[in-house]
N, C-alpha and C positions, 0 to 999 in steps of 0.2 A: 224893496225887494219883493217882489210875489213868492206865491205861494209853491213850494217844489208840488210837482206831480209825483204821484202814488202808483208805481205799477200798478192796473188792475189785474191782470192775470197773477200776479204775485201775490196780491193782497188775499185774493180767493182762496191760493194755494195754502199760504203760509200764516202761522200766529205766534206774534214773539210773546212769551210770557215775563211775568216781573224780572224774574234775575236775569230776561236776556236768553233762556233757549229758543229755539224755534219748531213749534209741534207742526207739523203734517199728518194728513190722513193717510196709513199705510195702502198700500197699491194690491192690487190682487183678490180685490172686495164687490167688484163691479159686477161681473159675469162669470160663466161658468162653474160655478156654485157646486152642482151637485156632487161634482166627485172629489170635492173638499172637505176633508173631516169636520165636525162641530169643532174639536177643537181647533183645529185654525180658521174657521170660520170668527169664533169667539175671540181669540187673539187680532183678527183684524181689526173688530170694532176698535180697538181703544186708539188715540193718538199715540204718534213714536212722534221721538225727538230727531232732528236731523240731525248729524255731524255737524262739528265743530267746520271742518274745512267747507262745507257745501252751505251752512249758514252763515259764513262771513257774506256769502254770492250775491244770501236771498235777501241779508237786513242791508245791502247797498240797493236791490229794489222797492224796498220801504224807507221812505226819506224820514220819518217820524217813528221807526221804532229805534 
């Protein structure tokens, strides 16, 4: 059997951690900056967890997490 392929676009996107969540870089961090408070600027930074429903999606395009 060969080796399954890795979504790349997915792999980019998405990191499953030990127990199995899957962290994302929250969206809204790119551009238009300035008339965002520090504090949600601050809050961007950190990774979010995705849903439960929307990570069943992403670990079917990761064949190894």
């Amino acid at each position: 059997m060969p080796k399954m392929k890795t979504r790349k676009s997915a792999a980019k996107r998405y990191k499953v951690t030990g127990t199995g969540k899957v962290m994302i870089k929250k969206q809204g961090s790119r551009h238009i900056l300035t008339k965002k408070s520090s504090k949600r600027k601050m809050n961007l930074r950190h990774a979010g967890v995705l849903a439960d429903c929307e990570a069943k999606r992403a670990k079917e395009m990761l064949p190894y997490a």
